[in-house]
N, CA and C of each residue as an Amber inpcrd file, in Angstrom:
protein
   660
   2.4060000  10.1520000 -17.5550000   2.8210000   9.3540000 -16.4030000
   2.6740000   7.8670000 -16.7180000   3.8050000   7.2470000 -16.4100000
   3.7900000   5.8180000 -16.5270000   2.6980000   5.1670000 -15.7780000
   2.2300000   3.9110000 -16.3110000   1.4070000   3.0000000 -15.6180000
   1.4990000   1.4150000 -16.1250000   1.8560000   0.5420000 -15.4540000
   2.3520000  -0.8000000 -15.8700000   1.4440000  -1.5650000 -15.3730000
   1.0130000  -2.8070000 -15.9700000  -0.1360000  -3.7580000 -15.3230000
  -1.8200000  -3.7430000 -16.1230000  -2.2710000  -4.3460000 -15.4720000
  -3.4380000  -4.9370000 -16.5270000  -4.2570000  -3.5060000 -16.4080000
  -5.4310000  -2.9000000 -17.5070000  -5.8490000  -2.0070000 -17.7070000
  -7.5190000  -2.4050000 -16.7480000  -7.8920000  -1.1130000 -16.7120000
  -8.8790000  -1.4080000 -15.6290000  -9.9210000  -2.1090000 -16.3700000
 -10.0240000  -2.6330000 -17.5140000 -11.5020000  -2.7550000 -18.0840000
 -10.6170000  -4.5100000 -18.3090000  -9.9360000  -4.6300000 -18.0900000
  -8.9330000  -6.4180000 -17.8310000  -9.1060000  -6.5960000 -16.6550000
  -9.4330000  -6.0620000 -15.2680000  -8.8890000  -6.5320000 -14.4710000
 -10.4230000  -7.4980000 -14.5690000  -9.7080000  -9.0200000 -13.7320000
 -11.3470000 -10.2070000 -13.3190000 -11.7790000  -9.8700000 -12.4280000
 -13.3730000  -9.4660000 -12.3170000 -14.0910000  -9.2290000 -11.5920000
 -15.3920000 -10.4110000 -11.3210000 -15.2850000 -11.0350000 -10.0960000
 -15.9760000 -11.9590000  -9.6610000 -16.7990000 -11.5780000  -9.0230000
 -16.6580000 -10.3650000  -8.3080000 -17.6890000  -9.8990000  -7.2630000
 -18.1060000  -8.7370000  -6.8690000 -19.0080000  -8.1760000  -6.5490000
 -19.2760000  -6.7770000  -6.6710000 -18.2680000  -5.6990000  -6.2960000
 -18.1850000  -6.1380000  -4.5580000 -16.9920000  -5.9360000  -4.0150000
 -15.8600000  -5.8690000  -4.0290000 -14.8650000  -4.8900000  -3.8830000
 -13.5420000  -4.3530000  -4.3160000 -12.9310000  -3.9280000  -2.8440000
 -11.1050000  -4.8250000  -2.9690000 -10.4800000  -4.3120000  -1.7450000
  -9.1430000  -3.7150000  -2.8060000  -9.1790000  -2.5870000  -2.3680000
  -7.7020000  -1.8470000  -3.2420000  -6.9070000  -1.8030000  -2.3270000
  -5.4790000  -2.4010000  -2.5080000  -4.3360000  -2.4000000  -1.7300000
  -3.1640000  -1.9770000  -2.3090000  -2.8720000  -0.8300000  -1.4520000
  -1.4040000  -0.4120000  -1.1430000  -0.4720000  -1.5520000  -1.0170000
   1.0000000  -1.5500000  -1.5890000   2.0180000  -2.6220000  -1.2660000
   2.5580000  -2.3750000  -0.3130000   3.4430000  -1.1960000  -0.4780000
   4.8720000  -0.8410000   0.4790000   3.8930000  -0.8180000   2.1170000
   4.2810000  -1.6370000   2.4910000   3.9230000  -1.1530000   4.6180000
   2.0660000  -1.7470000   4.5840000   2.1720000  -2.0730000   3.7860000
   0.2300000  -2.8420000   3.3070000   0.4400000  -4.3480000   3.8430000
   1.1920000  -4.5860000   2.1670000   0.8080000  -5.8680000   2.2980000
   2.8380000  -6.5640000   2.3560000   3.6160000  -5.6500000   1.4780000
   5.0510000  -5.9410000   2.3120000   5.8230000  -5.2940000   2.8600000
   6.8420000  -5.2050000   3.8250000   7.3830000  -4.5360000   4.3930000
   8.2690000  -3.6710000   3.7010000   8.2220000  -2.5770000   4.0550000
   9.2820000  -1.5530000   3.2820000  10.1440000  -0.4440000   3.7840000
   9.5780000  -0.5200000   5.4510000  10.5600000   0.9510000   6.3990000
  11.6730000  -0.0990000   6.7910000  11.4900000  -2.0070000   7.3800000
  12.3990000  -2.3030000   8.0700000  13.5840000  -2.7530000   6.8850000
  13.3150000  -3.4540000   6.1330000  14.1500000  -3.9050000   5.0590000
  14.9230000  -2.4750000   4.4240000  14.1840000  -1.1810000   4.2730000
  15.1140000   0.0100000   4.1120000  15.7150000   0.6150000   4.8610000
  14.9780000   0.5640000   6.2850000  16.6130000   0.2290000   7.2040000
  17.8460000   0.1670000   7.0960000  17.2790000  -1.7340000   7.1380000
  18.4050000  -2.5190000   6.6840000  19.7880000  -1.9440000   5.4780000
  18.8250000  -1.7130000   4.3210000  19.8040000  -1.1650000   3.5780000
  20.4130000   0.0050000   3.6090000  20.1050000   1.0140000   4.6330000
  20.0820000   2.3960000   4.8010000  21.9180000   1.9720000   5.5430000
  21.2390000   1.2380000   6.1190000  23.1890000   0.6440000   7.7400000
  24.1810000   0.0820000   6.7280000  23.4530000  -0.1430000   5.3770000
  24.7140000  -0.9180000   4.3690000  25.3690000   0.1980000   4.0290000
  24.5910000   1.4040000   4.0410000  25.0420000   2.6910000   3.1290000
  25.5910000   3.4060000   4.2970000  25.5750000   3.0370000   5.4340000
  26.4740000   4.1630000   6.1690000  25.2970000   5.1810000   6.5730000
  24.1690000   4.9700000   6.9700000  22.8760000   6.0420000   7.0780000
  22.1780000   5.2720000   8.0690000  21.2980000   6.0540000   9.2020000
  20.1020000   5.8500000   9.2960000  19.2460000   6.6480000  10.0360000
  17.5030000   6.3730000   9.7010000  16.6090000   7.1710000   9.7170000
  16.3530000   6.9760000  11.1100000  15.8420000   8.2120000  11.4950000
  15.2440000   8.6910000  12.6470000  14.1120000   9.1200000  12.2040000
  13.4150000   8.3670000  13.5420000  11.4850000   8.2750000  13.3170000
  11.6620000   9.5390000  14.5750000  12.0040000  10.6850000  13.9940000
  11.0960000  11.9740000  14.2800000  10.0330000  12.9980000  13.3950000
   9.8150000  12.4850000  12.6400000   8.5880000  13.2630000  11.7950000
   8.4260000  12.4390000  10.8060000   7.1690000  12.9830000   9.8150000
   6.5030000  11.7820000   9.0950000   7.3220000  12.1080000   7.7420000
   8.4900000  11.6630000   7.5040000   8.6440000  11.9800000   6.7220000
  10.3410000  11.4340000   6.3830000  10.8730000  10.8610000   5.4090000
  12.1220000  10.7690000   4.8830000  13.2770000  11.4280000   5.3600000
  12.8730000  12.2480000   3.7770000  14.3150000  13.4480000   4.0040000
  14.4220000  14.5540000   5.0790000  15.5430000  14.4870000   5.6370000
  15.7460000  15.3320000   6.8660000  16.2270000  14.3560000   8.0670000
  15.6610000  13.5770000   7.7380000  15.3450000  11.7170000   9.1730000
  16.2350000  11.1060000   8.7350000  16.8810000  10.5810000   7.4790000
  17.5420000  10.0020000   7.5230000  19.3380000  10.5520000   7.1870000
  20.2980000  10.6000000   8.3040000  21.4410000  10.8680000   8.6010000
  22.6840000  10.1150000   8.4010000  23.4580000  10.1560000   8.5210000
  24.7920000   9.5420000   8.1850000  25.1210000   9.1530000   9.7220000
  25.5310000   7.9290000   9.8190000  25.7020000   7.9130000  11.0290000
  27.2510000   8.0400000  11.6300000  28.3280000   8.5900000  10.4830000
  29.9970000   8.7170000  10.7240000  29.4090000  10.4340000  11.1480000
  29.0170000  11.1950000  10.1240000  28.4370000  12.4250000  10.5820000
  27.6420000  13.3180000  10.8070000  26.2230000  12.5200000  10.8210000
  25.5070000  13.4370000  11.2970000  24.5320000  14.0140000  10.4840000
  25.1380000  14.2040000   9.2120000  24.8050000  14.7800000   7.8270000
  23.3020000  14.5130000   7.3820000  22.7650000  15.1160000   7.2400000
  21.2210000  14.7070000   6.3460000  21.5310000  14.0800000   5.1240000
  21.2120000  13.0010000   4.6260000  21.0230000  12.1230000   3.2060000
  20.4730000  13.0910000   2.4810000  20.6520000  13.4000000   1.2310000
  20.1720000  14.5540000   0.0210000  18.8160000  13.3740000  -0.3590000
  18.0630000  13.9860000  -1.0110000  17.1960000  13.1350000  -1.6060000
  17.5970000  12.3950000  -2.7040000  17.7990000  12.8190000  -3.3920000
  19.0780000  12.0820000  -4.8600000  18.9730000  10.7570000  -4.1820000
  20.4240000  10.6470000  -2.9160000  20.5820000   9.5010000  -2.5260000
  19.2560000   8.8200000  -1.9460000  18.5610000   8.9950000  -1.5720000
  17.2960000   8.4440000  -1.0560000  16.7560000   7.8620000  -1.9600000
  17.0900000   8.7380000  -3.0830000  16.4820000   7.7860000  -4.0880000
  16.7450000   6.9690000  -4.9120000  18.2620000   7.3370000  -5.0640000
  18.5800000   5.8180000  -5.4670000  18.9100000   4.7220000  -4.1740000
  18.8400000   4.8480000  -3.0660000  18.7430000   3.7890000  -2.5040000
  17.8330000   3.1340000  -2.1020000  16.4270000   3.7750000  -2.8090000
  15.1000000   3.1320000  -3.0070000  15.7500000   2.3120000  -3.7630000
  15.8640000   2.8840000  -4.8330000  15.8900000   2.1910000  -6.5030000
  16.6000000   0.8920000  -6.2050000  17.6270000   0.8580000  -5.2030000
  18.1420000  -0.3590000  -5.4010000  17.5450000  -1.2840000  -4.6170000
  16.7080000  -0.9860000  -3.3810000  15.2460000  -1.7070000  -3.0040000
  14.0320000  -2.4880000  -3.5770000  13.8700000  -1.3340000  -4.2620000
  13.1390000  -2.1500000  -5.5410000  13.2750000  -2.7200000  -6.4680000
  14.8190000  -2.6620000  -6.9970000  15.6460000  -3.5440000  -7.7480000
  15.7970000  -5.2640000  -6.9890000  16.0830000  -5.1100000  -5.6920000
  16.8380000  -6.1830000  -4.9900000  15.8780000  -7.3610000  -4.3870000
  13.8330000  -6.2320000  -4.2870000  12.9830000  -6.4200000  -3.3530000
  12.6290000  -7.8650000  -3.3440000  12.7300000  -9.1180000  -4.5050000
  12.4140000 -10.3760000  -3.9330000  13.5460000 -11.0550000  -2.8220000
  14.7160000 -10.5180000  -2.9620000  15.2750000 -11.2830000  -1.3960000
  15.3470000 -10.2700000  -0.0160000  14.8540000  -8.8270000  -0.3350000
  14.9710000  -8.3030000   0.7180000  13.0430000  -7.4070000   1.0230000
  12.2540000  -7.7580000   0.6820000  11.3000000  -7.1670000   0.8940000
  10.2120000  -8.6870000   1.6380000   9.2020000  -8.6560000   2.4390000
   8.6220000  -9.8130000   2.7310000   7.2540000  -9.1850000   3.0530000
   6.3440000 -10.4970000   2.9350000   5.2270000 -10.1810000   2.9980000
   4.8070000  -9.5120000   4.9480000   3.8830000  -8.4460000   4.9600000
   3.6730000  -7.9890000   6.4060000   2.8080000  -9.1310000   6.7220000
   3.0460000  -9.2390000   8.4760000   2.5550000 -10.7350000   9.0210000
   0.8260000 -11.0390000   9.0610000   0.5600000 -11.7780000   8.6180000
  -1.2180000 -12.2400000   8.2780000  -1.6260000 -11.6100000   7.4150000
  -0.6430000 -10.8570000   6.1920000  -1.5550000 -10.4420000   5.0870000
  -2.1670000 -11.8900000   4.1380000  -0.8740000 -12.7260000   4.4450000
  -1.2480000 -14.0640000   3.6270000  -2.7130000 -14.5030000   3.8330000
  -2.6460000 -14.7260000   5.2580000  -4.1560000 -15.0290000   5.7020000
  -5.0400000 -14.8680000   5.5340000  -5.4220000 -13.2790000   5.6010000
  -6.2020000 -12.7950000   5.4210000  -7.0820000 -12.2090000   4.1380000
  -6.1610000 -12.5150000   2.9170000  -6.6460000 -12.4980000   1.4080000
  -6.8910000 -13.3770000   1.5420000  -6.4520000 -14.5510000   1.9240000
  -7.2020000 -15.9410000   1.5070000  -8.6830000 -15.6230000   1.8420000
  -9.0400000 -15.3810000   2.5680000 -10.3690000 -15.2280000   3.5470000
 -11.2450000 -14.2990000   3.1970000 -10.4650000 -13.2380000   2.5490000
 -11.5400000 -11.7250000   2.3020000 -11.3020000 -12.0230000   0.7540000
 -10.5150000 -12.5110000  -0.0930000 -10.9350000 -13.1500000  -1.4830000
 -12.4350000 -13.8690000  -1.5980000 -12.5990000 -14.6260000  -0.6220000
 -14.0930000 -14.9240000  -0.6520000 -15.1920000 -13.6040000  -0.6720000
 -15.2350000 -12.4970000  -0.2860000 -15.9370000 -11.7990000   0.1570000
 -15.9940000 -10.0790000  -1.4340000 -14.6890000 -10.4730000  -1.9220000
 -14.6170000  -9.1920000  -3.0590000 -13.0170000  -9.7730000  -3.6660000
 -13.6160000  -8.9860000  -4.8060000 -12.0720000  -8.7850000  -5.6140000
 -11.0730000  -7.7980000  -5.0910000  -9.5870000  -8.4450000  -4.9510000
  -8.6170000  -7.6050000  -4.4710000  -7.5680000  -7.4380000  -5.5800000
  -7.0920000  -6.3340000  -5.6750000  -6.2810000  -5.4370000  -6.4690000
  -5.3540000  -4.3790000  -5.6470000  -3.7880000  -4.7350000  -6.7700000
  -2.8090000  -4.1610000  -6.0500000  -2.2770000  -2.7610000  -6.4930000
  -2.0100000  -1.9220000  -6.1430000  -2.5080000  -0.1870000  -6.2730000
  -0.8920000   0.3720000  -5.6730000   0.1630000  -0.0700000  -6.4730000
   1.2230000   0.7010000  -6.0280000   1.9960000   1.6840000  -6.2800000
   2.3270000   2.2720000  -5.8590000   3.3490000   3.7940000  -6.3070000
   4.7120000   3.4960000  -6.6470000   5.2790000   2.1150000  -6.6150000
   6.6650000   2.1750000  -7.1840000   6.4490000   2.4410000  -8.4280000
   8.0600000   2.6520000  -8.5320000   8.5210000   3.2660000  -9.7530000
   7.9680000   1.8000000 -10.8770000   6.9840000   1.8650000 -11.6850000
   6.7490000   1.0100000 -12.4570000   7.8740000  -0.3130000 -13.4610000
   9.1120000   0.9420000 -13.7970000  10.1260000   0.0860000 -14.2450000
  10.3230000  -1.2850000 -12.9480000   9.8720000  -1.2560000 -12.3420000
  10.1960000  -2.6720000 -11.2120000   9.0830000  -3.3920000 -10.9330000
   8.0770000  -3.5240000 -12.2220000   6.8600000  -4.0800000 -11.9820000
   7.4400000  -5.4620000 -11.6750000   7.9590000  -6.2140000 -12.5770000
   8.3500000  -7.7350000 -13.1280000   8.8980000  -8.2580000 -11.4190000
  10.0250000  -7.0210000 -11.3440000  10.3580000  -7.8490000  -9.6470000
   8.9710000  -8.2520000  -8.9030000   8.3170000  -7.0250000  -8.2720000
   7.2090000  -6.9880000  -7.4790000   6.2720000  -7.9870000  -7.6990000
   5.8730000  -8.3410000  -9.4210000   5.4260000  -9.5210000  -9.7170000
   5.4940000 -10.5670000  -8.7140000   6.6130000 -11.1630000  -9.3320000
   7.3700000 -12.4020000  -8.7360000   7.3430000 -12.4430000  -7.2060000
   7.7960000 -11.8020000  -6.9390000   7.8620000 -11.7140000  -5.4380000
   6.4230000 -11.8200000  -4.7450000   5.3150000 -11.1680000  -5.2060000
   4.2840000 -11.1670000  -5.0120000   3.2420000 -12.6040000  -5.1500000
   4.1010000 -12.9000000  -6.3350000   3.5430000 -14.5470000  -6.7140000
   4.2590000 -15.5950000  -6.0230000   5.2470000 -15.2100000  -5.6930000
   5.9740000 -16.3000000  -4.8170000   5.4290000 -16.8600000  -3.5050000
   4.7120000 -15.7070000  -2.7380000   3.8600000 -15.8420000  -1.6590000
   2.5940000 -15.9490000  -1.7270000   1.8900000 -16.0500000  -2.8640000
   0.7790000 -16.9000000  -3.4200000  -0.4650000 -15.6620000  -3.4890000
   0.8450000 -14.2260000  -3.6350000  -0.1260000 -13.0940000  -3.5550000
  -0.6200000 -12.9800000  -5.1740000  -1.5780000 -13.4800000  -5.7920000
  -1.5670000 -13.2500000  -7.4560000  -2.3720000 -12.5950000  -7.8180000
  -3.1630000 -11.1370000  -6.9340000  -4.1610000 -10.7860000  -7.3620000
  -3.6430000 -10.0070000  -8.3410000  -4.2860000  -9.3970000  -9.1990000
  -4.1420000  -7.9230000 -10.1410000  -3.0800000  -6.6770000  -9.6770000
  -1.5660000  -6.6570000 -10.0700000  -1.7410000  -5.3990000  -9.5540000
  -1.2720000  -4.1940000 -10.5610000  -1.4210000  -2.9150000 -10.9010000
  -1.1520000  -2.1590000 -11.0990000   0.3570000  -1.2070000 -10.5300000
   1.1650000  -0.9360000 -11.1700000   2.0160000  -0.1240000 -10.5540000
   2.0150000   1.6780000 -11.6080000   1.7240000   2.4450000 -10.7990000
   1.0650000   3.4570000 -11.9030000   2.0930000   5.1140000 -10.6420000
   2.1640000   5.9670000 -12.0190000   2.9810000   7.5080000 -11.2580000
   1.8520000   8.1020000 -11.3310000   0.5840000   8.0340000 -11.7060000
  -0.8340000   8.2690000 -11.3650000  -1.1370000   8.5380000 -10.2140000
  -2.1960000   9.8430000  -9.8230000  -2.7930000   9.4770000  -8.7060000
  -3.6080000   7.9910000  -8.3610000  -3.6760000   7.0660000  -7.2270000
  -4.3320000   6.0250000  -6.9650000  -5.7270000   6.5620000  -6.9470000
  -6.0570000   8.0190000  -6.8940000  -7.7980000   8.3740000  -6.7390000
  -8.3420000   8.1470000  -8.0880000  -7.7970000   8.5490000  -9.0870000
  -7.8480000   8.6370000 -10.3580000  -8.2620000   6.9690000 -10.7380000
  -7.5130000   6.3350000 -10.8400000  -7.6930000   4.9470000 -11.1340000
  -9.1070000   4.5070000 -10.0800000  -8.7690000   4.3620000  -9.0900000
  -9.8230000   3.9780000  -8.0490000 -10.9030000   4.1530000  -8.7180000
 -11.2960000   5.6490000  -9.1860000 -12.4380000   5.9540000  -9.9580000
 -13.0840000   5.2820000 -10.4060000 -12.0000000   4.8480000 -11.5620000
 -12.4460000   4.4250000 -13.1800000 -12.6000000   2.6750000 -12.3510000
 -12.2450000   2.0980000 -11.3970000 -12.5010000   0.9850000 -11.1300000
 -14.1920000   1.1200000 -10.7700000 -14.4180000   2.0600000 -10.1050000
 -15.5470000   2.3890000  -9.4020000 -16.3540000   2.3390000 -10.4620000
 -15.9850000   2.4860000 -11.7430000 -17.3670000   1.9710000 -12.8540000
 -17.6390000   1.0930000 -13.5070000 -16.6220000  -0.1540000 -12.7040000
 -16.8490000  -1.5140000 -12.9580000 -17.6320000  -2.0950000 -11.9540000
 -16.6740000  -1.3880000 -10.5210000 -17.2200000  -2.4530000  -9.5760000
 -18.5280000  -1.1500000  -8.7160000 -19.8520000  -1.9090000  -8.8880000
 -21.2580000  -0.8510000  -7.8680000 -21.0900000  -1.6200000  -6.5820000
 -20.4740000  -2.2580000  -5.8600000 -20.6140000  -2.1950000  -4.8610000
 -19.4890000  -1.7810000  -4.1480000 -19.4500000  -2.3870000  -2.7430000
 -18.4830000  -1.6330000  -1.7410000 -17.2400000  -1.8140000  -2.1320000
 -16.2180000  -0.4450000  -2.2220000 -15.0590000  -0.4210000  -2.4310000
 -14.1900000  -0.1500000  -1.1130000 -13.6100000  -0.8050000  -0.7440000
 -12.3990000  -0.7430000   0.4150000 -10.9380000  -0.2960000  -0.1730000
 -10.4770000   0.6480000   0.0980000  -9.1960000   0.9940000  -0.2710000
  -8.5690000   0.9680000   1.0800000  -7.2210000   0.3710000   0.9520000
  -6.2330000   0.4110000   2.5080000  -4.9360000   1.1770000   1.8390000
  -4.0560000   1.6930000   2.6500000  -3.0270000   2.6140000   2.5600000
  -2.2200000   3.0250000   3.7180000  -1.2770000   2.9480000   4.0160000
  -0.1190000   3.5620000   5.1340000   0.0720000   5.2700000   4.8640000
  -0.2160000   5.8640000   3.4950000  -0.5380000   7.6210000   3.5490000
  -1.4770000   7.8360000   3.6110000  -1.7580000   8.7200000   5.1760000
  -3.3600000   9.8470000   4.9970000  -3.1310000  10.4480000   3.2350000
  -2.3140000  10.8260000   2.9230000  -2.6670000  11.8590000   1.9040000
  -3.3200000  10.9150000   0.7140000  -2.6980000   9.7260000   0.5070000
  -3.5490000   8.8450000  -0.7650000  -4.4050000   8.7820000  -0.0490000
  -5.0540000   8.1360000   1.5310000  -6.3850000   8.2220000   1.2640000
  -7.3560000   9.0720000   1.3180000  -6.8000000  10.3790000   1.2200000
  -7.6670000  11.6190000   1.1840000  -7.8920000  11.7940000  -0.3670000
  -6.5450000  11.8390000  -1.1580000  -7.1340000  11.4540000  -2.5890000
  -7.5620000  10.8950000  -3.2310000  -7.9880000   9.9240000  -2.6160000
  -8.9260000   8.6600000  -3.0390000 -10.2680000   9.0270000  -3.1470000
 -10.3160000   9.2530000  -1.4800000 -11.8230000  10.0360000  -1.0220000
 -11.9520000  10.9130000  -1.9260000 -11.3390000  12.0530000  -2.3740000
 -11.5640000  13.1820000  -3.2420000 -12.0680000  12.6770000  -4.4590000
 -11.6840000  11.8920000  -5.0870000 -11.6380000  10.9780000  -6.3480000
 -12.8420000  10.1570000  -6.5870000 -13.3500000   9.5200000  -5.6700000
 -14.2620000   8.4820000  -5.5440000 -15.0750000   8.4170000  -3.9620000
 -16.0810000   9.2480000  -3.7020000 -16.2090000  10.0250000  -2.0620000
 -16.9250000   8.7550000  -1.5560000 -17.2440000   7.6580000  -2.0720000
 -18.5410000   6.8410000  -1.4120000 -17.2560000   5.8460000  -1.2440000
 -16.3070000   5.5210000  -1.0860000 -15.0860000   4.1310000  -0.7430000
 -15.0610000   4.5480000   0.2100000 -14.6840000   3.2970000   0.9650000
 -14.8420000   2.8330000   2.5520000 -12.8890000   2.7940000   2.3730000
 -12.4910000   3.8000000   4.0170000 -10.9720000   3.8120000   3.9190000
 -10.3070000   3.0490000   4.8860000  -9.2450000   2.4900000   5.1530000
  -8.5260000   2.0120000   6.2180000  -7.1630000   2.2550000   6.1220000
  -6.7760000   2.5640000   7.2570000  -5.0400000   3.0190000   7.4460000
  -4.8650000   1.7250000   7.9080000  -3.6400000   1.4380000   7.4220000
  -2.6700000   0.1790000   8.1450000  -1.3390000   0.4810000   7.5480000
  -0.3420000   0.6570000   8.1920000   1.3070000   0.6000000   8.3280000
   1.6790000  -0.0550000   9.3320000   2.5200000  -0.8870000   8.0630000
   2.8610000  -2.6610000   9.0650000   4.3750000  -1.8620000  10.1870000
   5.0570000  -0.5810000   9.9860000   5.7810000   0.1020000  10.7410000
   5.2820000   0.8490000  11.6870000   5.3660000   0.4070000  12.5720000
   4.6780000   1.1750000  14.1850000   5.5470000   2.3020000  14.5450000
   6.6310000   2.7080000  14.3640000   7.3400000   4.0240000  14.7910000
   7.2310000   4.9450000  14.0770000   6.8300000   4.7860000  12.8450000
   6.6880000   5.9190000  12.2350000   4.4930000   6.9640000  12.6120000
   3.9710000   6.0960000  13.3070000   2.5680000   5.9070000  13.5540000
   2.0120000   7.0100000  14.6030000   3.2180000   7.4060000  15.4230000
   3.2110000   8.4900000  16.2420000   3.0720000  10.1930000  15.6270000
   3.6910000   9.9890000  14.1490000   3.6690000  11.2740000  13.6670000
   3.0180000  11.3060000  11.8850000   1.9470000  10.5290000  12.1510000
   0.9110000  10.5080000  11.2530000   0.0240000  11.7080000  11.0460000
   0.1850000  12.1710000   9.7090000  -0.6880000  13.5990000   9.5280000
  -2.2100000  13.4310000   9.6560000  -3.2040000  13.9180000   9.9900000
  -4.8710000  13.8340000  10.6900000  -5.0110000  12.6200000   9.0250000
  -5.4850000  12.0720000   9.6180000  -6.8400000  10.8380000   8.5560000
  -8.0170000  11.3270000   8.5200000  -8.6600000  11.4360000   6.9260000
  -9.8840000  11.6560000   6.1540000 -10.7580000  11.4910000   7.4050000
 -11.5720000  11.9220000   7.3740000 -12.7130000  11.3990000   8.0920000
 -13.5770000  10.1360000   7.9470000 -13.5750000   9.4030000   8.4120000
 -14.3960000   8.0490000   8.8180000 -13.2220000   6.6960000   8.4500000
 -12.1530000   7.1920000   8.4420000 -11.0140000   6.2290000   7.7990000
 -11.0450000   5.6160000   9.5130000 -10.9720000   3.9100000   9.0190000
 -10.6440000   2.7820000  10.1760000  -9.1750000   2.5810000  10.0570000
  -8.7200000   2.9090000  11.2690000  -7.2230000   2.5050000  11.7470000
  -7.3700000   1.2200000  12.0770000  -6.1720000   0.6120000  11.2040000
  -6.2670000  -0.9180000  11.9490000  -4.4900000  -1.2840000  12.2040000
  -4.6970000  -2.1380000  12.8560000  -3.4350000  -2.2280000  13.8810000
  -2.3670000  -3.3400000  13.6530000  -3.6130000  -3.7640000  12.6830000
  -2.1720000  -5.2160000  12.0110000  -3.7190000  -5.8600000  10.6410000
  -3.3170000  -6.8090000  10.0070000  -3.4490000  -7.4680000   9.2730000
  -5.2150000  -7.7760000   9.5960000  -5.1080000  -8.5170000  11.0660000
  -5.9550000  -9.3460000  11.7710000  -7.3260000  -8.3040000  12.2350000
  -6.7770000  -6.9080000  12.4610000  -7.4530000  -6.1750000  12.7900000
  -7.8990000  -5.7710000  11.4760000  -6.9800000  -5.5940000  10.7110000
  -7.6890000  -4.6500000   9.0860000  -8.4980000  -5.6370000   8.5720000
  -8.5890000  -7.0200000   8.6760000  -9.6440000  -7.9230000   8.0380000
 -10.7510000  -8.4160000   8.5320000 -10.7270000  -8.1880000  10.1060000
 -12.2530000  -7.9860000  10.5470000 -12.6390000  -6.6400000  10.3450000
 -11.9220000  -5.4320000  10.3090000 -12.9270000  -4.1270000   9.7450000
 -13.1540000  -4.2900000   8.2550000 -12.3500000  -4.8770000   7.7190000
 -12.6770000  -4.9920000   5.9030000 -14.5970000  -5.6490000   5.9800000
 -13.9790000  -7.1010000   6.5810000 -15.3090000  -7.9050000   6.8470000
 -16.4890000  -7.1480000   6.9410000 -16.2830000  -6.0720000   8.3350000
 -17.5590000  -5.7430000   8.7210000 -18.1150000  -4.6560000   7.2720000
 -16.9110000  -3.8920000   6.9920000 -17.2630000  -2.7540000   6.1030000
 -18.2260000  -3.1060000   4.8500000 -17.8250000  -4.5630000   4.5040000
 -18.0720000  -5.1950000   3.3240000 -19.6590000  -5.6500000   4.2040000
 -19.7010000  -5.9220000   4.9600000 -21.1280000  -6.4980000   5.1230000
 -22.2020000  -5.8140000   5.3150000 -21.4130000  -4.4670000   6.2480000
 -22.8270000  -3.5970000   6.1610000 -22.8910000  -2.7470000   4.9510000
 -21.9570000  -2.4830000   4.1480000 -22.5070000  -1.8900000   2.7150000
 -23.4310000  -2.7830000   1.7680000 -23.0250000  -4.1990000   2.2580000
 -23.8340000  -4.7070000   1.2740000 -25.5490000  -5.2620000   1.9150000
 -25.8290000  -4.9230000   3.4710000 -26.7500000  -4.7460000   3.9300000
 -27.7270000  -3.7150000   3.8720000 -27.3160000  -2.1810000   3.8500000
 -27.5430000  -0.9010000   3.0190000 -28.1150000  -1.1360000   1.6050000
 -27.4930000  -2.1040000   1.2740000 -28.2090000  -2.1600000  -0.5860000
 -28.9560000  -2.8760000  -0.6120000 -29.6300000  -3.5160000   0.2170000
 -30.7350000  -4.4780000   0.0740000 -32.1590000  -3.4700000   0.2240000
């Protein structure tokens, strides 16, 4: 399995503390901008279940989208993503602010061949932490971070299922759901146990805050 981006024993570590971030619906938008491109293609998704294929229809007939096409009309998403993908609102902010507090690292599931876009785009908005784009489980990696960094690890994610494999992977990380898409939020499969739902940006960085403070109150 492919994996693109700095190796875990490269990444800079300033501080004990570790925030692992999801991209797509994290930190940029990725249901509304695929939308968008879904109405270029003559398609669009219906937020009745958690899930893609099946949801998204043709709108001349009706037709379910095959996955094939789903997927290449990712591909051309992630091809296109510095003029059509944007950062979700107060993520800017809020790295500025929780950069003081731990090292943050970017933990994504695109298709790696589109690291260089995601780069850029990422640096353009003054997002420059570390990121990884890996066909890896994210628990797997998380791990092997986990034997750099001994203190509190925060992982955030828009799938229960990565953060259940995370948990599986590495059981002592502190979890948080955030999907910057609110319609799809109604038909969310059950969350790990003790995972903090947060509701935007503003909300996920005062629970980061607190998470980070009382783990590192516990270790004293």
């Amino acid at each position: 399995m492919t994996t693109v981006g700095p190796t875990i024993d490269a990444l800079p570590k300033n501080h004990d503390a570790l925030i692992v971030l999801d991209v797509d619906e994290v930190v940029l938008h990725f249901i509304a901008p695929f939308c968008e491109l879904l109405a270029e293609h003559g398609a669009k998704l219906h937020f009745e279940s958690f899930r893609l294929t099946g949801n998204v229809r043709s709108i001349s007939t009706g037709a379910a989208v095959s996955g094939h096409e789903l997927d290449r009309i990712t591909a051309l998403l992630y091809a296109d993503q510095t003029e059509r993908q944007a950062p979700v609102d107060g993520v800017v902010e809020a790295l500025a602010d929780l950069r003081q507090k731990a090292d943050v690292v970017y933990l994504t599931a695109m298709t790696p061949s589109y690291y260089k876009q995601r780069r850029a785009l990422l640096d353009s908005h003054g997002l420059s932490d570390p990121m990884i784009a890996t066909e890896r489980s994210k628990g797997g990696l998380i791990a092997e971070m986990r034997q750099r960094w001994r203190g509190p690890i925060v992982f955030v994610d828009d799938l229960p299922p990565n953060l259940e494999g995370a948990r599986r992977s590495a059981p002592d990380i502190h979890l948080v759901h955030l999907m910057a898409n609110r319609e799809f939020r109604a038909h969310l499969p059950p969350m790990p146990h003790g995972t903090q739902r947060a509701e935007d940006w503003r909300d996920a960085a005062a629970k980061i805050t607190v998470l980070l403070a009382n783990a590192n109150e516990e270790r004293r």
